[in-house]
C-alpha atoms as one frame of an Amber mdcrd trajectory, in Angstrom:
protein
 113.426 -84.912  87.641 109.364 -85.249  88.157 107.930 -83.280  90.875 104.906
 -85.058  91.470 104.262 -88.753  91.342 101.186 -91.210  91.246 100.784 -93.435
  94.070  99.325 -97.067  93.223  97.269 -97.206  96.538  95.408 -94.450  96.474
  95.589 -93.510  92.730  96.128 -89.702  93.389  98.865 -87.643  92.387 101.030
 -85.797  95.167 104.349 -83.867  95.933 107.462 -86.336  94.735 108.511 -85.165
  98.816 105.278 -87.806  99.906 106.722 -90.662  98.527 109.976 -92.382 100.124
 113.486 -92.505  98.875 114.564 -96.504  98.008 118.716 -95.730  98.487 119.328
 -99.377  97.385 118.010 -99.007  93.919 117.868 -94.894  94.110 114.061 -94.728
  93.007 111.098 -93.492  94.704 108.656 -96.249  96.479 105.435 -96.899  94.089
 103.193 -96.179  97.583 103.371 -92.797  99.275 104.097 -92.244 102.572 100.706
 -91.854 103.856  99.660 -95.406 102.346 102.713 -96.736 104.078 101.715 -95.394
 107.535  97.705 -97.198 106.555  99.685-100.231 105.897 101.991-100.212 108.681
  99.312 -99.605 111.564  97.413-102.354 109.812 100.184-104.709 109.974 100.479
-103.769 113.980  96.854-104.649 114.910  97.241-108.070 112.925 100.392-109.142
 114.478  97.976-108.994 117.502  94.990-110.651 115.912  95.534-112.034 112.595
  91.444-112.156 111.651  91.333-108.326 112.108  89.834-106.222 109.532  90.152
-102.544 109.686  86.757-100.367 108.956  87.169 -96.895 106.721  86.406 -95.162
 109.783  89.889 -96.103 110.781  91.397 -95.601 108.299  89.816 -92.028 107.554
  91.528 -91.728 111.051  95.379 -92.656 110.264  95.475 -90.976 107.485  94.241
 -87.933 109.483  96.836 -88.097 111.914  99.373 -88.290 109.010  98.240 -85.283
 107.495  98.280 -83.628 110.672 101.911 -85.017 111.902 103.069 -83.746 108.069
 101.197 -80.428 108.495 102.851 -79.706 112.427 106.629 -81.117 110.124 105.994
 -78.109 108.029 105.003 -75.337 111.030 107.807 -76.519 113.407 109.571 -73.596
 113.380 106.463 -71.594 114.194 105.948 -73.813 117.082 107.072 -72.888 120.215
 105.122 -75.468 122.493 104.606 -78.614 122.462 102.208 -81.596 124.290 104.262
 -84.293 125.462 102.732 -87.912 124.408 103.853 -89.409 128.029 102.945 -86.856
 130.435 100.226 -85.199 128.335 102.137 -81.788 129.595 102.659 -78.696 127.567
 106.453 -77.550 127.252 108.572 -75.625 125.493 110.030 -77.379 122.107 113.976
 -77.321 124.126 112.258 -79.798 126.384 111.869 -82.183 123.331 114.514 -84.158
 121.229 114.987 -83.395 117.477 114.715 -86.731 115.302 116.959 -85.689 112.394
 115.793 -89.062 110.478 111.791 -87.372 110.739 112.712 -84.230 110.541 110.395
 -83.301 113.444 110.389 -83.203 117.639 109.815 -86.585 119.273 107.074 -87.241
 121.423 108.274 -87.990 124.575 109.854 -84.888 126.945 113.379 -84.996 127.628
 111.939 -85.790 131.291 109.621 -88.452 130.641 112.432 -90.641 128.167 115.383
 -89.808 130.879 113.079 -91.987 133.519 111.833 -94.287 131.645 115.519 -95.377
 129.940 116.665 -94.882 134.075 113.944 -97.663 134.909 114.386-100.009 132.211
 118.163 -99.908 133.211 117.219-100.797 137.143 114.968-103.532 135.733 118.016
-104.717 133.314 120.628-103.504 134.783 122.660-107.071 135.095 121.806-107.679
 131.196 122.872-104.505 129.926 126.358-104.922 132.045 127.061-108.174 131.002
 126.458-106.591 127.117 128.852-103.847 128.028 131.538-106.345 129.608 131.243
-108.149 126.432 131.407-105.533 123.958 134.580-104.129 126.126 136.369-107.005
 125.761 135.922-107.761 122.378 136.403-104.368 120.545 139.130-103.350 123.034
 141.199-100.701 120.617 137.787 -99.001 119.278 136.585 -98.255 123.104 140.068
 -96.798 124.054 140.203 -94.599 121.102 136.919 -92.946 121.915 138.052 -92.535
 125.404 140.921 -91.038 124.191 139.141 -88.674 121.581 136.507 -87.701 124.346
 138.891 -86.444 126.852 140.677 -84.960 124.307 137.767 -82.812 124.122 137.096
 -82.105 127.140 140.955 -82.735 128.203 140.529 -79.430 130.735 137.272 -80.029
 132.186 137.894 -83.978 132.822 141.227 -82.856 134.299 139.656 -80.395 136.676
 136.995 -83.341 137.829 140.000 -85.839 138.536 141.852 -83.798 140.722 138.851
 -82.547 142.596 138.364 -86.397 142.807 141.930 -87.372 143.957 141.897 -84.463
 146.848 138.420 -85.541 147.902 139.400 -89.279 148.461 143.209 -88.782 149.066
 143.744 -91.281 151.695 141.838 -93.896 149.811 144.132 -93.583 146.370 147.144
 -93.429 148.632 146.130 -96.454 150.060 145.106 -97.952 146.696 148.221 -96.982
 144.949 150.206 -98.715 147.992 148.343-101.633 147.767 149.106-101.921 143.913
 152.788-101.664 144.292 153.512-103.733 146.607 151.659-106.498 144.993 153.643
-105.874 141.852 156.559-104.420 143.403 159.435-106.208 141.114 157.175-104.829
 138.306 157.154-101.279 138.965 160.879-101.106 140.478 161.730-102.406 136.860
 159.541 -99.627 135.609 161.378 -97.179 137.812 164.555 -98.299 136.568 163.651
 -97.838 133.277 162.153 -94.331 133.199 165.291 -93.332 135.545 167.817 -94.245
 132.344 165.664 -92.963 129.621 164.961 -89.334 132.196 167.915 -89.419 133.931
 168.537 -85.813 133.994 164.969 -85.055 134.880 164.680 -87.688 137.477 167.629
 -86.021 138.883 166.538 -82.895 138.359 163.273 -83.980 140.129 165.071 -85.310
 143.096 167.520 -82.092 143.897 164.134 -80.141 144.254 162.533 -82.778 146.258
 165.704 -82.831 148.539 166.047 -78.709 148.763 162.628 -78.520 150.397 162.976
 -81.541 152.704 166.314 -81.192 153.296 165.577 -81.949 157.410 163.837 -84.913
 156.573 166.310 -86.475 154.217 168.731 -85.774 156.984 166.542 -87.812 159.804
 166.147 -90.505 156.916 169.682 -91.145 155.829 170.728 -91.328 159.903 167.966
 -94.062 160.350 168.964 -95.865 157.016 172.746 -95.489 158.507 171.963 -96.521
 162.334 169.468 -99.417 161.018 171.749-100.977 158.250 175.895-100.492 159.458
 176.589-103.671 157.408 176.017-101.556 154.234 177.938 -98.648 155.246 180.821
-100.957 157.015 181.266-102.574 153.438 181.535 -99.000 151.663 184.038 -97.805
 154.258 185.998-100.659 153.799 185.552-100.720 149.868 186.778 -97.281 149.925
 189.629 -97.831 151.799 190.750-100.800 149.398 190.238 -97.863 146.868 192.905
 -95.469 148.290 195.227 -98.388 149.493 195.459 -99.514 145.524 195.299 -95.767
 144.481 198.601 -94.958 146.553 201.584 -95.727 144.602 204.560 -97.502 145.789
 207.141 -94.798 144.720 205.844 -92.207 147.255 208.415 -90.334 149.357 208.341
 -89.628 153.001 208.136 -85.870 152.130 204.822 -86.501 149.936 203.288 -88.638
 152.472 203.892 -85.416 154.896 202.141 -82.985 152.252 199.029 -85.337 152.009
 198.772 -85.325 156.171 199.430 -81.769 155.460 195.792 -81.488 153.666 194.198
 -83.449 156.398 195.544 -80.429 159.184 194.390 -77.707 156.396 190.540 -79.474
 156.696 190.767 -79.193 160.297 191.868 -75.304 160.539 189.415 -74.350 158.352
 186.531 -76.644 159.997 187.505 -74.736 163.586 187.865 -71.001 162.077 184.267
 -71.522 159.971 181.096 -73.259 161.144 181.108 -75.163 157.310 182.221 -78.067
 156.876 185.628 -78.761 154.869 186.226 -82.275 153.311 189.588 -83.096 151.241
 188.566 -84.160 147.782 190.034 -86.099 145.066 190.488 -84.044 141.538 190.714
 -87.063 139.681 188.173 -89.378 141.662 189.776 -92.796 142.924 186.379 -94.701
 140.907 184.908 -91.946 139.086 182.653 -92.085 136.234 181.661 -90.740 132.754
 178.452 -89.075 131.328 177.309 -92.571 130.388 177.762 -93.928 134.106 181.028
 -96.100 133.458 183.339 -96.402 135.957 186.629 -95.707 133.591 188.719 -92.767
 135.600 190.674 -94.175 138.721 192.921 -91.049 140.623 196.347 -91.208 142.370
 196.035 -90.633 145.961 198.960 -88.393 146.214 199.216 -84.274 147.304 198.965
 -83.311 143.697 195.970 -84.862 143.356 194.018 -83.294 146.497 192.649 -80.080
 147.646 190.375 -78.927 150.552 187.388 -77.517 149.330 183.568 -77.071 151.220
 181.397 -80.252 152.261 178.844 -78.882 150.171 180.661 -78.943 147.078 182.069
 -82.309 147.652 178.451 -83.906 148.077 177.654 -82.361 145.092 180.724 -83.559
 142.913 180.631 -87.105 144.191 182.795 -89.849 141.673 181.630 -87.618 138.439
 184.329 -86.724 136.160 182.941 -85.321 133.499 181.666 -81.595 131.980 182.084
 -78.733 134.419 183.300 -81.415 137.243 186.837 -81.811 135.328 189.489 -79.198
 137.024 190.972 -76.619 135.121 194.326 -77.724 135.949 193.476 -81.163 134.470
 194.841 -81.987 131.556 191.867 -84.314 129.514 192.903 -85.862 125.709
């Protein structure tokens, strides 16, 4: 590999590092870099005026300037100030950009390009939206993957800023997430649904907590839902006492019938002695159901079959009839 190289301009040999790299052939340019810059600056003032003709004088000047700009290149580590070419302030080289593609400092301060990219975005600011719009919408799938990789990144910091942003302006998401749901309400009740049989330990899992630490205000709910809708809860009653008519077989004996009134008196005792209260459940639920929500276990009501047992426990037990809700003394195949 040469070293040095002869440039056709200027007929003198220099450095092989003065003459440019062609990448789409993978050979050095016949014209060295400080010919180029001659050329270039020529090319500028006749795009201007096509009869101009440049004197030596001005030339002697460019290439100059190139020497110097390739001379500062090779001290920039010694350098430790720096004149900006916009303010025509000295500052410290942080204050400046590195241009990896020169391999030198720009001209322009980090101040002076920061306000002049902020005013030629107020001056085409309606442009350079419409650009972004555009671009948004038609490379869709590359802009969300760099949002995703970004906040990946910076997945604590961003998370720190929303939250700070949420608490700030609670009322207005509140209001904003209201807004959204009940224009698509059908929408997210389906979504709600969904998650609920995918999660539905976790959702309720989720709920018990939210119902331990409001249990007074689930209380004061569920009376107003009862007082406001006794259609709904007419129906159940009703339904339910369908359930135990069908569930009481035909064959009972007037003895039996005195055991299960028998249970009824037991609740009552126990309700007077205690301040709990007693309810008389159902081992085998009348309509119970399975770990996969089927309604496929139907109960006798008959003595065998019931036992007086806290309020508490009954809410929690429900129709389920599965897992640690199955008696012992039940017999399952």
């Amino acid at each position: 590999m040469y070293k040095t190289k002869v440039c056709c301009e200027c007929n003198k040999r220099k450095q092989i590092e003065m003459f440019s790299l062609r990448t789409d052939i993978g050979r050095y340019r016949n014209k060295c870099r400080e010919c180029l810059s001659v050329q270039a600056m020529i090319n500028l003032h006749k795009r201007k005026n096509p009869s101009y003709k440049p004197t030596k004088e001005y030339i002697e000047l460019v290439r100059k300037n190139f020497n110097a700009k390739i001379n500062n290149r090779k001290n920039r580590d010694k350098l430790k100030t720096k004149v900006c070419n916009c303010c025509d302030k000295r500052k410290s080289v942080t204050k400046f950009r590195f241009r990896p593609e020169d391999n030198f400092l720009q001209g322009r301060c980090k101040d002076c390009e920061r306000s002049s990219w902020r005013s030629y975005y107020y001056d085409n600011s309606e442009w350079l939206l419409n650009k972004a719009k555009e671009f948004k919408k038609n490379n869709k799938e590359h802009c969300a993957r760099l949002r995703y990789e970004r906040r990946q990144k910076n997945l604590e910091e961003i998370r720190k800023k929303d939250m700070q942003r949420y608490y700030e302006n609670r009322e207005f998401f509140s209001a904003r997430r209201s807004e959204l749901r009940r224009q698509n309400l059908e929408k997210h009740l389906q979504k709600e649904r969904e998650y609920y049989h995918k999660n539905i330990d976790k959702a309720r899992a989720r709920a018990k907590r939210y119902h331990d630490k409001n249990k007074e205000k689930e209380a004061q709910r569920h009376r107003e839902y009862r007082r406001n809708n006794p259609a709904i809860f007419a129906a159940l009653y009703a339904k339910r006492r369908a359930a135990r008519l069908n569930a009481t077989p035909c064959w009972l004996t007037k003895e039996q019938f005195k055991q299960i009134q028998t249970k009824y008196v037991q609740r009552d005792r126990k309700k007077k002695r205690s301040d709990e209260q007693y309810d008389v459940d159902h081992i085998v639920p009348l309509r119970g159901v399975d770990e996969n929500g089927k309604r496929n276990v139907s109960g006798l009501h008959v003595p065998w079959n019931l036992r007086v047992i806290k309020a508490t426990t009954n809410n929690k037990k429900r129709h389920r009839f599965y897992d640690k809700w199955i008696h012992p003394c039940v017999r399952t195949i």
